[in-house]
Each structure stands twice: as C-alpha cells, then as structure tokens.
C-alpha positions in Angstrom: 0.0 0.0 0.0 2.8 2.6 1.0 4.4 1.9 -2.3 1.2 2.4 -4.1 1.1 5.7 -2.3 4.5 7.2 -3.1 4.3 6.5 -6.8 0.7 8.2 -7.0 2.3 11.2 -5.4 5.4 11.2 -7.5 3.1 10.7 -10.6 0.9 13.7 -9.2 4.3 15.8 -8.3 5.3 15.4 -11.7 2.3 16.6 -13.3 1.8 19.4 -10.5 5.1 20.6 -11.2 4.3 20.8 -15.2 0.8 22.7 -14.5 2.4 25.6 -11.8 6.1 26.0 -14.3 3.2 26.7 -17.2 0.8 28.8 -14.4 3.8 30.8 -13.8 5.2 31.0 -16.8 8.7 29.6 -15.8 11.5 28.0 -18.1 13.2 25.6 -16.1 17.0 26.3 -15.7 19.3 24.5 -14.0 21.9 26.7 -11.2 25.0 25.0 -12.2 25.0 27.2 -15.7 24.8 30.1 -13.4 27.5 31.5 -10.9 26.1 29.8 -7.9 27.2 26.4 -9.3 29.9 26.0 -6.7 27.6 27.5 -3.7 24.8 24.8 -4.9 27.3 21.6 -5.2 29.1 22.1 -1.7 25.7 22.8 0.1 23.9 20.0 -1.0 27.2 18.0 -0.2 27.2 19.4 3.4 23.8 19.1 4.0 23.8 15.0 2.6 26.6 14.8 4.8 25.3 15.8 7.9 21.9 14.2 7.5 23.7 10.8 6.4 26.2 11.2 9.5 22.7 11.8 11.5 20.4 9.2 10.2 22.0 5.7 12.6 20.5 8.2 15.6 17.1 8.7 14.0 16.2 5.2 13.2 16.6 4.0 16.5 14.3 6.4 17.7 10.8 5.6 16.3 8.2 6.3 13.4 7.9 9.6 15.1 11.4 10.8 15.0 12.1 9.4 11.3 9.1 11.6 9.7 10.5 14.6 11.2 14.0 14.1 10.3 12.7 13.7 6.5 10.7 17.1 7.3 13.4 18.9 8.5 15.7 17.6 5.7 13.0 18.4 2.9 12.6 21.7 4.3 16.8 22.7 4.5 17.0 20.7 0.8 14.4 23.1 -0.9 14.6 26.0 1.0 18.7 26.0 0.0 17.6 25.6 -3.4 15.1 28.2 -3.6 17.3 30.8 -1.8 20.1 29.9 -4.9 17.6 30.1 -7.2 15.9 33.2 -6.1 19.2 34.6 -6.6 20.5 33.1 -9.1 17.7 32.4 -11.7 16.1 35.5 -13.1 12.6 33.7 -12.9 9.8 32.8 -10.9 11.3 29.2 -10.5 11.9 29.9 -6.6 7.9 29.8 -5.9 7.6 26.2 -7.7 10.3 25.2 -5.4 8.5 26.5 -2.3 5.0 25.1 -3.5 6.8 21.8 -3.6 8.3 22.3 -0.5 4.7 23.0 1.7 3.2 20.2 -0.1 6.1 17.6 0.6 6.2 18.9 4.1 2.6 18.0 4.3 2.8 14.8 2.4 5.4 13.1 4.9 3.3 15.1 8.0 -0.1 13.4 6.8 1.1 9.8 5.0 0.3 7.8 8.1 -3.6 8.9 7.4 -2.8 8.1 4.0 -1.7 4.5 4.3 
C-alpha cells in the first residue's frame, strides 16, 4: 500500500510541477550554468553529509522521529535551493520550489492517514 502511495504522489508531483512552471510562466533552468554552481554543489554535499552522518541516531528512535527528520531535511534541501535560485535564476522558478516544499512537508506530515 505505501508503495502504491508514493508512486501516486510522484506521478501527481510530476504533473503538478508541469501545471504551476506553465501557471507561472517559468523556463526551467538548471543553477550549475549560473554563478552559484559551486555555492549549490558544496551545500547540497554538506547538507547530505550531515543528515547521512545523522540518520543511525534517527532510526533507532521511532516512526515519530524518522518523519521529522525527512521534514526537517525536505525543508533545508528546498529551502537552500530556492534561496540559490531566487538569486541566481532570473525567474519565478523559486515559488515552484516552495509550492513543492509546503506540499512535501505535508505529504510526509499526513502519509500515516494516508496508508
């Protein structure tokens, strides 16, 4: 059932992302063919790092713990990469970010209901 879940919500992601990049009106662009290439590679490398280093801890600690590790991560993860592309990107491509970002937050809050 879970895995029934998470592949209706990527397929829904997918699309969802699609509708709001042609809502908005946005080009998707990557940051590594701007200037905050090197910002973007050694912060997502930091922040898998610590969260890797961290994750023996969290399992240990229960169902509970684990879901808000993953929020906490999702919410570092996406808000880095909206900052960098916010700055970066000359385009709305930031507030697709942060729409995904509130509705992955609530996806891993609410996907014990869901299950």
């Amino acid at each position: 059932m879970l895995i029934v879940v998470l592949t209706l919500s990527l397929l829904l992601f997918i699309a969802l992302e699609k509708l709001i990049n042609k809502l908005l009106g946005v080009e998707k662009k990557k940051i590594s063919t701007t200037s905050g290439k090197n910002i973007d590679r050694r912060g997502r490398i930091i922040l898998a790092v610590i969260f890797l280093c961290t994750l023996p801890f969290v399992i240990t600690k229960g169902i509970n713990s684990n879901k808000w590790y993953w929020i906490v991560y999702l919410i570092l993860l996406l808000g880095f990469q909206a900052i960098l592309e916010w700055k970066h990107l000359n385009s709305k491509q930031y507030v697709s970010t942060l729409i995904f970002l509130i509705l992955g937050v609530m996806l891993i809050f609410f996907i014990a209901y869901l299950i």
